[in-house]
Predicted model as a PDB file, atoms N, CA, C, CB and O in Angstrom, pLDDT in the B-factor column:
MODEL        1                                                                  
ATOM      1  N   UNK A   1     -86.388  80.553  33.044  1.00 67.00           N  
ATOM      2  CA  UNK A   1     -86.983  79.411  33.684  1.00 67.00           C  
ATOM      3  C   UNK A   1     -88.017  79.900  34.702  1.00 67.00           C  
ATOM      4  CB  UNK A   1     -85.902  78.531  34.353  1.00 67.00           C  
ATOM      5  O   UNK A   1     -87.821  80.903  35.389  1.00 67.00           O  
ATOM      6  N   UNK A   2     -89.007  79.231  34.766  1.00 78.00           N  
ATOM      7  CA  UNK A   2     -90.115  79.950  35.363  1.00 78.00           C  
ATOM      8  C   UNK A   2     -89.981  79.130  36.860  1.00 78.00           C  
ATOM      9  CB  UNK A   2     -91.727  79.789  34.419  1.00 78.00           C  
ATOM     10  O   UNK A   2     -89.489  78.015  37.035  1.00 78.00           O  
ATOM     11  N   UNK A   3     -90.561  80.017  37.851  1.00 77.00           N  
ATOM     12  CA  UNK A   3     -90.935  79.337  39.184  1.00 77.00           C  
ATOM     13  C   UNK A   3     -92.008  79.159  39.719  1.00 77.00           C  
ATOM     14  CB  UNK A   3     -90.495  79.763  40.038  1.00 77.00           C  
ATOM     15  O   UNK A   3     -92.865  80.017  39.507  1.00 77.00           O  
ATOM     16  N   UNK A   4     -92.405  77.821  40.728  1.00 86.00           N  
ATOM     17  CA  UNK A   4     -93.065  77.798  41.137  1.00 86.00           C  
ATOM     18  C   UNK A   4     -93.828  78.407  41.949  1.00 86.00           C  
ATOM     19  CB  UNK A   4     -92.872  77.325  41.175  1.00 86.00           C  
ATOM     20  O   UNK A   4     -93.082  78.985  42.740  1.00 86.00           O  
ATOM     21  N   UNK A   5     -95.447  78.713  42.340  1.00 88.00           N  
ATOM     22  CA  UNK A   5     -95.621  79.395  42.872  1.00 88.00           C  
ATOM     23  C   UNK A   5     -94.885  79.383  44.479  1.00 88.00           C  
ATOM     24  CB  UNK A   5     -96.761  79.398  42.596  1.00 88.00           C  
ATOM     25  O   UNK A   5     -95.091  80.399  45.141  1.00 88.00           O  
ATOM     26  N   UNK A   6     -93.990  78.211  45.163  1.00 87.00           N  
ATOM     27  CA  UNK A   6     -93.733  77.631  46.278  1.00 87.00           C  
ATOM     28  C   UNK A   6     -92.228  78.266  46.098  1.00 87.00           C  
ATOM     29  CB  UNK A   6     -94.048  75.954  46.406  1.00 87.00           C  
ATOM     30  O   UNK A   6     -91.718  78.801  47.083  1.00 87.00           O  
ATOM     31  N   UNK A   7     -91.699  78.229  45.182  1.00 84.00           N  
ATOM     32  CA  UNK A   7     -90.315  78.687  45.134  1.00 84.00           C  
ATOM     33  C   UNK A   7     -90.581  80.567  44.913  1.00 84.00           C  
ATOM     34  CB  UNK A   7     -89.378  77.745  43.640  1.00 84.00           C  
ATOM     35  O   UNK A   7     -89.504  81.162  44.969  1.00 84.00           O  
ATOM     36  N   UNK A   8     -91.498  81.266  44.741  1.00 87.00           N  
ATOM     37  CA  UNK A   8     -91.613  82.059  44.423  1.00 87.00           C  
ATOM     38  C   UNK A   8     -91.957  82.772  45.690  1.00 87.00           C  
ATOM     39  CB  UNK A   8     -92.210  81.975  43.445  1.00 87.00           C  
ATOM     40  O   UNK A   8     -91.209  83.749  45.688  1.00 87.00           O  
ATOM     41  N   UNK A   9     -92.770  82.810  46.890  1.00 91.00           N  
ATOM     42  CA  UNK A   9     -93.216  82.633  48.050  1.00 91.00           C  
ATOM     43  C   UNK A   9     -91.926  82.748  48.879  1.00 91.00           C  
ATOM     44  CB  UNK A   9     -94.004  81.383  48.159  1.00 91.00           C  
ATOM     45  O   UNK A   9     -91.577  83.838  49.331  1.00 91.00           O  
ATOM     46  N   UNK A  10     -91.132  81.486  49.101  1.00 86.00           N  
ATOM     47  CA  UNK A  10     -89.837  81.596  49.835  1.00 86.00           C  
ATOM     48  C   UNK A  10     -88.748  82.419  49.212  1.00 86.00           C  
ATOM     49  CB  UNK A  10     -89.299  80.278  50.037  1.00 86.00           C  
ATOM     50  O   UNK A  10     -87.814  82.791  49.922  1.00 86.00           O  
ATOM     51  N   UNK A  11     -88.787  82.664  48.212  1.00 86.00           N  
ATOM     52  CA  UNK A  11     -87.822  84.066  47.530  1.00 86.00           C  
ATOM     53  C   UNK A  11     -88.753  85.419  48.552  1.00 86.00           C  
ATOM     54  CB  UNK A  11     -88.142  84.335  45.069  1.00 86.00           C  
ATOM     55  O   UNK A  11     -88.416  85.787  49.677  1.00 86.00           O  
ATOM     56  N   UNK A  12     -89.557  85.772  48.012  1.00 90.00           N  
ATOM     57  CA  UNK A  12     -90.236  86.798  48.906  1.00 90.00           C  
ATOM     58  C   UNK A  12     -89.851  86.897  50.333  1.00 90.00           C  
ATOM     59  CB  UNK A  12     -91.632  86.562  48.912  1.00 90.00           C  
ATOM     60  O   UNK A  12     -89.555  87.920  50.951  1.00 90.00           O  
ATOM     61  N   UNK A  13     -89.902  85.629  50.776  1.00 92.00           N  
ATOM     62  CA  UNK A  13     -89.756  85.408  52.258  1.00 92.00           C  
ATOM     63  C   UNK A  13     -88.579  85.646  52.828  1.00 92.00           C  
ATOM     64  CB  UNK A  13     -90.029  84.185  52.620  1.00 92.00           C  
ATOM     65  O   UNK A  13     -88.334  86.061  53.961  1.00 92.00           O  
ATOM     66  N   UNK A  14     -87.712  85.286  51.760  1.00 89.00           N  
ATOM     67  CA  UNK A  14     -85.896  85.049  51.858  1.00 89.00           C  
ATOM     68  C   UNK A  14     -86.265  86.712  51.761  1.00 89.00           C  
ATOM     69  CB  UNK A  14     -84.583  83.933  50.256  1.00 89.00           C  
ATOM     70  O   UNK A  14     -86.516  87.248  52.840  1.00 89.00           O  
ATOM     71  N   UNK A  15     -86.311  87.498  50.632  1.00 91.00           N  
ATOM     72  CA  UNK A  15     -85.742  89.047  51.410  1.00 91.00           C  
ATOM     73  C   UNK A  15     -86.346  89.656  51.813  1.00 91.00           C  
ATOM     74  CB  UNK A  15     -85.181  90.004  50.887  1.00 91.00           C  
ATOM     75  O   UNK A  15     -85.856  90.784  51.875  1.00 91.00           O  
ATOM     76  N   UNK A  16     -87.874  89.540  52.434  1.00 94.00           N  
ATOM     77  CA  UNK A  16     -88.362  89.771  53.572  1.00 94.00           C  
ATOM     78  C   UNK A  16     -87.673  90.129  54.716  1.00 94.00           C  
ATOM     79  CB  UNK A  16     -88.929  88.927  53.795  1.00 94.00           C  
ATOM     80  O   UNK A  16     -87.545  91.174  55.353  1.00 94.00           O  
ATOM     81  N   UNK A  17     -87.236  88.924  54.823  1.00 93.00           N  
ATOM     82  CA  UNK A  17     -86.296  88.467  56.748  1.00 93.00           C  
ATOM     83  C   UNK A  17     -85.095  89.330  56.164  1.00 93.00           C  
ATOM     84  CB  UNK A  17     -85.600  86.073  57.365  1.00 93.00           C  
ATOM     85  O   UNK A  17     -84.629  90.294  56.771  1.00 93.00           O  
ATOM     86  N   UNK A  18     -84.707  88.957  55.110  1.00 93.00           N  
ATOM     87  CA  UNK A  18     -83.287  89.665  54.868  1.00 93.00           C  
ATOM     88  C   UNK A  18     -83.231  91.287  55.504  1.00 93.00           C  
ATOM     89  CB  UNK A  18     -83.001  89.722  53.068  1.00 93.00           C  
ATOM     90  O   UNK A  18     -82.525  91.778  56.384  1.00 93.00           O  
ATOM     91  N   UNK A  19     -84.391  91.914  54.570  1.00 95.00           N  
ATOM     92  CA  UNK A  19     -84.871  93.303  55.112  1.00 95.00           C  
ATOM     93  C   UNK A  19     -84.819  93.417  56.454  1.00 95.00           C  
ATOM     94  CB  UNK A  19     -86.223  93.639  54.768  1.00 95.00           C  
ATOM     95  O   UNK A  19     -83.873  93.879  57.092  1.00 95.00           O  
ATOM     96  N   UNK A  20     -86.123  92.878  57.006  1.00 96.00           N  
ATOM     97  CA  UNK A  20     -86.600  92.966  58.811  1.00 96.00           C  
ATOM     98  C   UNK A  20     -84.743  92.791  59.408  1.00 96.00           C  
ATOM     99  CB  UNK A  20     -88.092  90.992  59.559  1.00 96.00           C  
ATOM    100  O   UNK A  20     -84.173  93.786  59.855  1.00 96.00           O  
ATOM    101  N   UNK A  21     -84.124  91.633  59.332  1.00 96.00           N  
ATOM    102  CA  UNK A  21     -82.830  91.478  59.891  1.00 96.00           C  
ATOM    103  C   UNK A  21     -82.035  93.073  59.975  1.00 96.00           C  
ATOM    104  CB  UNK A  21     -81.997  90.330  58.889  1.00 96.00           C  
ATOM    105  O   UNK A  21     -81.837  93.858  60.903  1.00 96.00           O  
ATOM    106  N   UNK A  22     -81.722  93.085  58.559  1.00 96.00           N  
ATOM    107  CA  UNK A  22     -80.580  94.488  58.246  1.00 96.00           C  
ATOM    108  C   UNK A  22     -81.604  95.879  58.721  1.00 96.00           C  
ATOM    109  CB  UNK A  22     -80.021  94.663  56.048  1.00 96.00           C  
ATOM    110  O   UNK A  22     -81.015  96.931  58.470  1.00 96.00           O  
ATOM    111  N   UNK A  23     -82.903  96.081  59.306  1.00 95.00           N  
ATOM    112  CA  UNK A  23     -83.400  97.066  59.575  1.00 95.00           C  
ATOM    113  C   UNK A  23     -83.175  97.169  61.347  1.00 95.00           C  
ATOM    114  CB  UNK A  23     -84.806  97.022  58.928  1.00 95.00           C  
ATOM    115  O   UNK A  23     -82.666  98.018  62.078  1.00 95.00           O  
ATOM    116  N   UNK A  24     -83.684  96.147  61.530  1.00 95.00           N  
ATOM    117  CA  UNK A  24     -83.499  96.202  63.001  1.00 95.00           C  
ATOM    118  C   UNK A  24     -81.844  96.594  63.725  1.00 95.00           C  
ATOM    119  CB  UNK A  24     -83.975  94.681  63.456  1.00 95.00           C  
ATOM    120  O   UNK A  24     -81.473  97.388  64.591  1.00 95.00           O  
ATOM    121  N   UNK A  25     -81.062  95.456  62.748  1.00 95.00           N  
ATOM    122  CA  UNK A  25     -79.429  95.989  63.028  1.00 95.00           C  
ATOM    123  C   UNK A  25     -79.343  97.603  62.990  1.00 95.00           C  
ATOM    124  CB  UNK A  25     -78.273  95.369  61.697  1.00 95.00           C  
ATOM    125  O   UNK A  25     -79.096  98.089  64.094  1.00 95.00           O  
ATOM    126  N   UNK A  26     -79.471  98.355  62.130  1.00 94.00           N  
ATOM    127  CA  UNK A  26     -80.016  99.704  61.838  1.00 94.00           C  
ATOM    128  C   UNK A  26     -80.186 100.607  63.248  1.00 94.00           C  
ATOM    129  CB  UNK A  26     -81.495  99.505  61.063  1.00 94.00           C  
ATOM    130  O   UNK A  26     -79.391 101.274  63.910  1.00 94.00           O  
ATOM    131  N   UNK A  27     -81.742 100.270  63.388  1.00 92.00           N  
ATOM    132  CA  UNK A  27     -82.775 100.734  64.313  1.00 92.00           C  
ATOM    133  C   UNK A  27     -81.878 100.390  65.538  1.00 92.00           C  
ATOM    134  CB  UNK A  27     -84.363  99.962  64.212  1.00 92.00           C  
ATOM    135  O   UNK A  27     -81.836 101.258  66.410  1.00 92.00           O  
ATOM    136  N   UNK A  28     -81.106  99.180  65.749  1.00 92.00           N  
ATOM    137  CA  UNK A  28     -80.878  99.551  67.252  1.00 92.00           C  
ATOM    138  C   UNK A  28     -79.436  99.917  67.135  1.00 92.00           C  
ATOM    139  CB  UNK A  28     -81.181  98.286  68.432  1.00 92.00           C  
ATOM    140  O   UNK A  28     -78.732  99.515  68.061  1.00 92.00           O  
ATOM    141  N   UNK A  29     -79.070 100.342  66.542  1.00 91.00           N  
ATOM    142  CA  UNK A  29     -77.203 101.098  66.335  1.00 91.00           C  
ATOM    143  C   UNK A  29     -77.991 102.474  66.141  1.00 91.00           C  
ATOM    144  CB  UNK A  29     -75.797 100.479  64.478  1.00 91.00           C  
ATOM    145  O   UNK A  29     -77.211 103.288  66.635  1.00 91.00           O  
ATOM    146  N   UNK A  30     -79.042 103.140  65.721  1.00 90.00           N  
ATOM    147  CA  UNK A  30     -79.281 104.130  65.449  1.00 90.00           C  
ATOM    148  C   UNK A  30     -80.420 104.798  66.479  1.00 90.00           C  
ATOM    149  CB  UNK A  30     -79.500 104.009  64.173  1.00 90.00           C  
ATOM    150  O   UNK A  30     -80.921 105.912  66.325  1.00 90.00           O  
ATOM    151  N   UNK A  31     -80.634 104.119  67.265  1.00 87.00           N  
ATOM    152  CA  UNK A  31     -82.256 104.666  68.335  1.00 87.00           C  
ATOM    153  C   UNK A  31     -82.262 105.977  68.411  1.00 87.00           C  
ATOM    154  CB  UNK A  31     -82.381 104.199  70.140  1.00 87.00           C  
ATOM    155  O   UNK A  31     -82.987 106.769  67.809  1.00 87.00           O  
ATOM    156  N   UNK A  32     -81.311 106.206  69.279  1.00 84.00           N  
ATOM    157  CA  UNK A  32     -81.455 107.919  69.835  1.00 84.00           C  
ATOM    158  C   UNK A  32     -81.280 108.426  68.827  1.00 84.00           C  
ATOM    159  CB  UNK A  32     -80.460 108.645  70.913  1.00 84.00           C  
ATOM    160  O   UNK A  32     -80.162 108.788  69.194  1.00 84.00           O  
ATOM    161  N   UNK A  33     -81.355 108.897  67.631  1.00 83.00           N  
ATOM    162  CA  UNK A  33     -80.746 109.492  66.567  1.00 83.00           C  
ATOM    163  C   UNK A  33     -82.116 109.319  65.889  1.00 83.00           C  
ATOM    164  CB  UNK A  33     -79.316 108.833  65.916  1.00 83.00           C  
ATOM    165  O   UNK A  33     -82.547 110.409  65.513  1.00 83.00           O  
ATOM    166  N   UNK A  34     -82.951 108.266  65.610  1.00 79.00           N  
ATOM    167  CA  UNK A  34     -84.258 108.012  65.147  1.00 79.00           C  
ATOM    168  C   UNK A  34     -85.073 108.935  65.681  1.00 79.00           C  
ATOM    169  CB  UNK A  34     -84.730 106.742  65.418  1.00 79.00           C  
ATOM    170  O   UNK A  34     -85.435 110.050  65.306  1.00 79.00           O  
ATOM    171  N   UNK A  35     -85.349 108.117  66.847  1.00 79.00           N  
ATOM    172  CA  UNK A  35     -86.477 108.167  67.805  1.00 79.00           C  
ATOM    173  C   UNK A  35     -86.160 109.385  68.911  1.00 79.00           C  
ATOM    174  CB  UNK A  35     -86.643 106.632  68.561  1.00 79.00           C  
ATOM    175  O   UNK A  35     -86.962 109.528  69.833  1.00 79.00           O  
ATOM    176  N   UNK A  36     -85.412 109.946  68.852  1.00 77.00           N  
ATOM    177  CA  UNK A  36     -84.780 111.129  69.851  1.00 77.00           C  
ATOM    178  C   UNK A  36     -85.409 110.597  71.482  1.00 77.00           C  
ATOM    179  CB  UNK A  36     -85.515 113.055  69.298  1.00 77.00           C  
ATOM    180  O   UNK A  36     -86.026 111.268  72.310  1.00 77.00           O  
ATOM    181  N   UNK A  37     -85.116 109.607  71.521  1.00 80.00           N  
ATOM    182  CA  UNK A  37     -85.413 109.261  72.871  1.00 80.00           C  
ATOM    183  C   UNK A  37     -84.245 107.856  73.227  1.00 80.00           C  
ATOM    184  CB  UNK A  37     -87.248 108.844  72.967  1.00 80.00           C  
ATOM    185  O   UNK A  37     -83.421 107.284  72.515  1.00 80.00           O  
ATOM    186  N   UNK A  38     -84.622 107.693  74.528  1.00 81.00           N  
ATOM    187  CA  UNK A  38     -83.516 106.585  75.113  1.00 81.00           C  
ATOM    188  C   UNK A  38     -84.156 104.720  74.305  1.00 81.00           C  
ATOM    189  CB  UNK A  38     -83.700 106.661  77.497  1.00 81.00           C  
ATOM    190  O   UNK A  38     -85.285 104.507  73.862  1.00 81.00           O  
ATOM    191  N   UNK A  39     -83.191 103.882  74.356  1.00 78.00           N  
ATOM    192  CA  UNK A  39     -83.394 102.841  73.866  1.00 78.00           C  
ATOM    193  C   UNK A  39     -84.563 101.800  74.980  1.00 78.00           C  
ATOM    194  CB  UNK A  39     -81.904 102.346  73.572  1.00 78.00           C  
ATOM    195  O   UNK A  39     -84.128 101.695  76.127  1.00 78.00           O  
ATOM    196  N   UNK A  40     -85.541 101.283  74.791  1.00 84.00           N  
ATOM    197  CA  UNK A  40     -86.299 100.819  75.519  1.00 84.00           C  
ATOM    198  C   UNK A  40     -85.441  99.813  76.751  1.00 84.00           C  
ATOM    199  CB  UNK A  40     -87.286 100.192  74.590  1.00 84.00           C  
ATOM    200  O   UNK A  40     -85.714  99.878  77.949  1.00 84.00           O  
ATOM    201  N   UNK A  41     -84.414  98.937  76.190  1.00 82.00           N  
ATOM    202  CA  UNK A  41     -83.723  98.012  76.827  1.00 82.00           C  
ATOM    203  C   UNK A  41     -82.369  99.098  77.789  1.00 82.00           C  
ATOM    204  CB  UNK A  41     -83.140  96.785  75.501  1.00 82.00           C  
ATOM    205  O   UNK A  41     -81.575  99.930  77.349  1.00 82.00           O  
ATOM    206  N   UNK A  42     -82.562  98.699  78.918  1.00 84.00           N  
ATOM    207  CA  UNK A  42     -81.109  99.418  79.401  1.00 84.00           C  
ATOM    208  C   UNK A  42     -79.704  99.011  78.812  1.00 84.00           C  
ATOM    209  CB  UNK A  42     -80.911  99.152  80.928  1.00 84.00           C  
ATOM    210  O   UNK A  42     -78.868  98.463  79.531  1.00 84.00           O  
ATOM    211  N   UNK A  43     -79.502  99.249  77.687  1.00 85.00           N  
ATOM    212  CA  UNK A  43     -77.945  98.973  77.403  1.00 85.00           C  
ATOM    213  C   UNK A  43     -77.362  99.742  76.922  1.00 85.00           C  
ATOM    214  CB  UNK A  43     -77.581  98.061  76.710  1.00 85.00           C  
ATOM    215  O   UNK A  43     -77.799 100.503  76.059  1.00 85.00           O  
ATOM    216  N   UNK A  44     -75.857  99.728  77.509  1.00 87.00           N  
ATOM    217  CA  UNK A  44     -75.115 100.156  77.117  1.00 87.00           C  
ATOM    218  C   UNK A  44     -74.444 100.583  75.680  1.00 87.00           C  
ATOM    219  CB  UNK A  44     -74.797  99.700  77.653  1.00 87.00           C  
ATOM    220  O   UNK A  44     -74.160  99.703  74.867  1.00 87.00           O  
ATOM    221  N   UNK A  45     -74.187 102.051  75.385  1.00 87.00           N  
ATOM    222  CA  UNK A  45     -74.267 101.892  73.982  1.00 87.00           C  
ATOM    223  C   UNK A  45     -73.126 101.098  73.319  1.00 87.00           C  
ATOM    224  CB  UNK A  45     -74.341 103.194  73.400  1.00 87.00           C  
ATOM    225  O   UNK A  45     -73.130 101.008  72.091  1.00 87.00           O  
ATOM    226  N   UNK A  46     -72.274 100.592  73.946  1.00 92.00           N  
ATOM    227  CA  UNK A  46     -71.210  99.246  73.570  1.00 92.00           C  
ATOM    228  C   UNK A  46     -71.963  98.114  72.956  1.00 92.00           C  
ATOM    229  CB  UNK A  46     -70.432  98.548  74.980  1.00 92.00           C  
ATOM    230  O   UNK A  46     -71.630  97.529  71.925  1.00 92.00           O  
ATOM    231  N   UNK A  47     -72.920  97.883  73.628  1.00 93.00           N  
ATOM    232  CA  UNK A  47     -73.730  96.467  73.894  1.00 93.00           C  
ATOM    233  C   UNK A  47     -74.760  96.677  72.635  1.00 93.00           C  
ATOM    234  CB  UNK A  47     -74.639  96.304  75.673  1.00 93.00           C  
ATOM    235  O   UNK A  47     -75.158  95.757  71.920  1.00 93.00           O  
ATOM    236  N   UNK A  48     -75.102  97.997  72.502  1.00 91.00           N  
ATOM    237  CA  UNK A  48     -76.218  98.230  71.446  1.00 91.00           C  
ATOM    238  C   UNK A  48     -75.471  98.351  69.950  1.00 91.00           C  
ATOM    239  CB  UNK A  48     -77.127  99.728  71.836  1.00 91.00           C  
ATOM    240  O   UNK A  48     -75.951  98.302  68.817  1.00 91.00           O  
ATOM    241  N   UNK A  49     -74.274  98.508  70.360  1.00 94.00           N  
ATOM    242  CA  UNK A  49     -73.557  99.120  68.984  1.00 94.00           C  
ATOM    243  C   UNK A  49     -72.959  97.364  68.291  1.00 94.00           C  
ATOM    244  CB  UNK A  49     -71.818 100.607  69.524  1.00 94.00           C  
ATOM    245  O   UNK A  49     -72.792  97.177  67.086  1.00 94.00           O  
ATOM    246  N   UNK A  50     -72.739  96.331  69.311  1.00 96.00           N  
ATOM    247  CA  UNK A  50     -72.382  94.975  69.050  1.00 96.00           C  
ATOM    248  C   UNK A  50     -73.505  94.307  68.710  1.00 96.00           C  
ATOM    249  CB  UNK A  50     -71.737  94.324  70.111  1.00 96.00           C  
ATOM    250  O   UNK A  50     -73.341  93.469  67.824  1.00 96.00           O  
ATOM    251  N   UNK A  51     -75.230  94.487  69.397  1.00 95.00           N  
ATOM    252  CA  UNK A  51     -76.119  93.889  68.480  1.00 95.00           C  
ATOM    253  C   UNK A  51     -76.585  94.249  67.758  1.00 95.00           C  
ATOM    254  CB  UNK A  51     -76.817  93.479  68.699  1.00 95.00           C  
ATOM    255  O   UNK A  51     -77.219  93.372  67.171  1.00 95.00           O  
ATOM    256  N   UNK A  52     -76.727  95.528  67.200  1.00 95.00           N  
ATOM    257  CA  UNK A  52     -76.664  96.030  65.857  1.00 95.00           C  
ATOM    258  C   UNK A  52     -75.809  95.427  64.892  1.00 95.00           C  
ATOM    259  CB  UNK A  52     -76.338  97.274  65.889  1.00 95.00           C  
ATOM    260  O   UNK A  52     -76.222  94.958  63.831  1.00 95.00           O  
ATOM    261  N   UNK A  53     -74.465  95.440  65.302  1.00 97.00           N  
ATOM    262  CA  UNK A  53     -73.747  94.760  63.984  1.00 97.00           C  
ATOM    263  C   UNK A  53     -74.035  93.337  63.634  1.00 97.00           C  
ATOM    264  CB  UNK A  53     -72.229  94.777  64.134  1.00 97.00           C  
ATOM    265  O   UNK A  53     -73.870  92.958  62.475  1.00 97.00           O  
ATOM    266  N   UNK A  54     -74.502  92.436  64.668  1.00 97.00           N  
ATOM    267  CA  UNK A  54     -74.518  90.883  64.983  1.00 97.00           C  
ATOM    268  C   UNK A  54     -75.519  90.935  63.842  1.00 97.00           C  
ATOM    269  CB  UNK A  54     -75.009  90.168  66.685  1.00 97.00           C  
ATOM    270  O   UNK A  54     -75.247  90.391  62.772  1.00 97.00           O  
ATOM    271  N   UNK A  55     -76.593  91.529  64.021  1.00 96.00           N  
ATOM    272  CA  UNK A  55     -78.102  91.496  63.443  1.00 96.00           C  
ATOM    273  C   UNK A  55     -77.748  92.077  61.841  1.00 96.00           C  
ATOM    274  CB  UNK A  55     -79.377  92.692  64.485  1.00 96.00           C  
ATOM    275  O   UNK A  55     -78.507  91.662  60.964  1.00 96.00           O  
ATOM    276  N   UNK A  56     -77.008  92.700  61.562  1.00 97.00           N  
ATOM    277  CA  UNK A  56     -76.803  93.174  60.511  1.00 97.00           C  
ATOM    278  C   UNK A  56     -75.720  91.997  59.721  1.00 97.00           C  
ATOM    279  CB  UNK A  56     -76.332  94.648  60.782  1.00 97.00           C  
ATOM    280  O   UNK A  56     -75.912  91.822  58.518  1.00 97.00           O  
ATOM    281  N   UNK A  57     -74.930  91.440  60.201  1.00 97.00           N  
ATOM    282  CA  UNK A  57     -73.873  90.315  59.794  1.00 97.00           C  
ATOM    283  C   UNK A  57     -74.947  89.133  59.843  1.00 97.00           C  
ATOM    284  CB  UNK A  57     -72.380  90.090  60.970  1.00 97.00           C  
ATOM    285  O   UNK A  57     -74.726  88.466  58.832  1.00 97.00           O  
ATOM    286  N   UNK A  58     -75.944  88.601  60.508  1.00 96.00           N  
ATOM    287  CA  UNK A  58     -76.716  87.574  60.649  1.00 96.00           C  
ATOM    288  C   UNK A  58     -77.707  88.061  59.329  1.00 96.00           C  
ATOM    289  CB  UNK A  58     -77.368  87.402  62.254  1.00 96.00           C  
ATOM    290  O   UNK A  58     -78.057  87.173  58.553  1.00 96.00           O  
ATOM    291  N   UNK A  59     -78.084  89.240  59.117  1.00 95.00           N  
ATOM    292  CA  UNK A  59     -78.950  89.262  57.715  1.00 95.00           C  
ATOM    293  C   UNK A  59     -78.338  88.991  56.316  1.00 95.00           C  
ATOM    294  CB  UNK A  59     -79.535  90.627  57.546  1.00 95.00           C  
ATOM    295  O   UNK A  59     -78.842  88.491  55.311  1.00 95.00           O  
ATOM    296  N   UNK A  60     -76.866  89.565  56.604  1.00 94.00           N  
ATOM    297  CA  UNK A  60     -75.860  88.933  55.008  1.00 94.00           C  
ATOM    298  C   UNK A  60     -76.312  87.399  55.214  1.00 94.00           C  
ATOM    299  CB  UNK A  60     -73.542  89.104  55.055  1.00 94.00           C  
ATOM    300  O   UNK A  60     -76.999  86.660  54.507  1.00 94.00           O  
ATOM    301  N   UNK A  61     -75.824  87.249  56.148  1.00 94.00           N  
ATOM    302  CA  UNK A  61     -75.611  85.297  56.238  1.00 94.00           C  
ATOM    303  C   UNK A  61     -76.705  84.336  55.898  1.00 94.00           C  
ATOM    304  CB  UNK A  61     -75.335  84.722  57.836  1.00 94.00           C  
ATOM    305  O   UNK A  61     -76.623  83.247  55.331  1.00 94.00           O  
ATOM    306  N   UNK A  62     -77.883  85.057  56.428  1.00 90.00           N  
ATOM    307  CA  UNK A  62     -79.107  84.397  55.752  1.00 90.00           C  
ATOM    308  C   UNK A  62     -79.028  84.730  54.115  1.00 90.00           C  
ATOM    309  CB  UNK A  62     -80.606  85.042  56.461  1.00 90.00           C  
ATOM    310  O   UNK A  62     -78.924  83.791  53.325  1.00 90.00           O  
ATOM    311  N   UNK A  63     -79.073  85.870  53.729  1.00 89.00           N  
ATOM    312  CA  UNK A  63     -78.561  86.325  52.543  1.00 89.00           C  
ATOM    313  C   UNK A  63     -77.730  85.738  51.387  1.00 89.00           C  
ATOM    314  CB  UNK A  63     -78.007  87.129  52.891  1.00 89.00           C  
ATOM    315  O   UNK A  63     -78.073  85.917  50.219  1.00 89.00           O  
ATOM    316  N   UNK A  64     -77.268  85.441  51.530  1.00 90.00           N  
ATOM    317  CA  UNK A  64     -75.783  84.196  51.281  1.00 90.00           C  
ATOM    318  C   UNK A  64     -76.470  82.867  50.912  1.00 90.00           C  
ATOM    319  CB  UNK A  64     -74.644  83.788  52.989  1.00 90.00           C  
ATOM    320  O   UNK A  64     -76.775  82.216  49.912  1.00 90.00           O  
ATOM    321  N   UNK A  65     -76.537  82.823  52.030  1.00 88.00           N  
ATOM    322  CA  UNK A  65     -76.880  81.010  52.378  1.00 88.00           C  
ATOM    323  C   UNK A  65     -78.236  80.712  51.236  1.00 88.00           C  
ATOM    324  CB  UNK A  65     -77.610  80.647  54.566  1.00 88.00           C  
ATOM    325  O   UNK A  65     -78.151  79.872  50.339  1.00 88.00           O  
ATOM    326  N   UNK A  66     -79.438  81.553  51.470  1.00 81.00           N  
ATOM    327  CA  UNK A  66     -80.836  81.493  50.763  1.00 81.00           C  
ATOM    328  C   UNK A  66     -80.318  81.905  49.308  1.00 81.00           C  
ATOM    329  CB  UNK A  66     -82.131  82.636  51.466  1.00 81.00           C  
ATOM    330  O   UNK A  66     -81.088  81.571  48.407  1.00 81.00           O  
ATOM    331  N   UNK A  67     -79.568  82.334  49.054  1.00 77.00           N  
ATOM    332  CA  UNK A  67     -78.994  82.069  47.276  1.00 77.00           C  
ATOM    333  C   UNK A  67     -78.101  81.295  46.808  1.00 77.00           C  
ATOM    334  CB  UNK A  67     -78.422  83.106  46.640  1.00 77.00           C  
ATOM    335  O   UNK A  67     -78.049  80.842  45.664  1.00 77.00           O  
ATOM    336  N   UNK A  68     -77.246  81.092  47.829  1.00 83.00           N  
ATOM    337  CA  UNK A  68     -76.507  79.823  47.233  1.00 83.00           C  
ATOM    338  C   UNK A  68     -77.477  78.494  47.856  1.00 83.00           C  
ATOM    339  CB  UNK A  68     -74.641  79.752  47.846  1.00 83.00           C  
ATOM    340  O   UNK A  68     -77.207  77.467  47.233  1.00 83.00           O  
ATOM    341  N   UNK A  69     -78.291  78.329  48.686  1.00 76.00           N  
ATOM    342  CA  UNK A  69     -79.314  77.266  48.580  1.00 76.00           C  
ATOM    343  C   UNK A  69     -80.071  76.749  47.389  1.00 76.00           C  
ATOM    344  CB  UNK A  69     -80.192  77.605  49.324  1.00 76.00           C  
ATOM    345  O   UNK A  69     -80.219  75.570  47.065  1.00 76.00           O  
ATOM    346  N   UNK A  70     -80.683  78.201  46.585  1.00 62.00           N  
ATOM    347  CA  UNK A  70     -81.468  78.745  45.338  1.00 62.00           C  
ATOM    348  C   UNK A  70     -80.851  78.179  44.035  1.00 62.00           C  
ATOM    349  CB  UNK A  70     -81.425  80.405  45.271  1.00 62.00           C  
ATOM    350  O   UNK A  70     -81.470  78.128  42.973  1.00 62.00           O  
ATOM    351  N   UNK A  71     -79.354  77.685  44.239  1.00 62.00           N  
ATOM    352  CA  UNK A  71     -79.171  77.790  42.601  1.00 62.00           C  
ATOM    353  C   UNK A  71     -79.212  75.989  41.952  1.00 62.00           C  
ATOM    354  CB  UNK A  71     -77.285  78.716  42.210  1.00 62.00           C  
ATOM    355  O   UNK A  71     -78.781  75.492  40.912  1.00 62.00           O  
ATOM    356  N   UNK A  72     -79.884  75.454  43.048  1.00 53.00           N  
ATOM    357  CA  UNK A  72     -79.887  73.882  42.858  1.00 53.00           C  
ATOM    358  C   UNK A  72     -80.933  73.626  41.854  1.00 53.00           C  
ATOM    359  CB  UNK A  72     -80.215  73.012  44.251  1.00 53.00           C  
ATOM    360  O   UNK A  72     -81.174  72.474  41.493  1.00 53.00           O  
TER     361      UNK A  72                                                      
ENDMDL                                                                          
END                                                                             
């Protein structure tokens, strides 16, 4: 079944964000280890290690949601 160019666009878009989301979760659980330097924001690596995961659990969820939205 073919798609529209409009449904085709927001697929792109859907794992776009999906990506950017699960990279950033990444990037900030991983800074010093990247970037061999300190994290720009003063936090604690508790605090960095909890929005890393948030950001990484918030990219499944968009994830999820934008395919079971998709199958209508």
């Amino acid at each position: 079944m073919k798609k529209s160019p409009k449904e085709r666009f927001l697929l792109i878009i859907g794992i776009l964000f999906f990506f950017l989301y699960l990279c950033m979760g990444l990037m900030v659980i991983f800074w010093d280890v990247i970037f061999l330097k300190s994290f720009p924001i003063a936090m604690t690596p508790y605090y960095r290690m909890a929005l890393g995961v948030i950001l990484i659990v918030y990219s499944f969820l968009r994830f999820f949601r934008f395919f079971n939205s998709n199958k209508d």
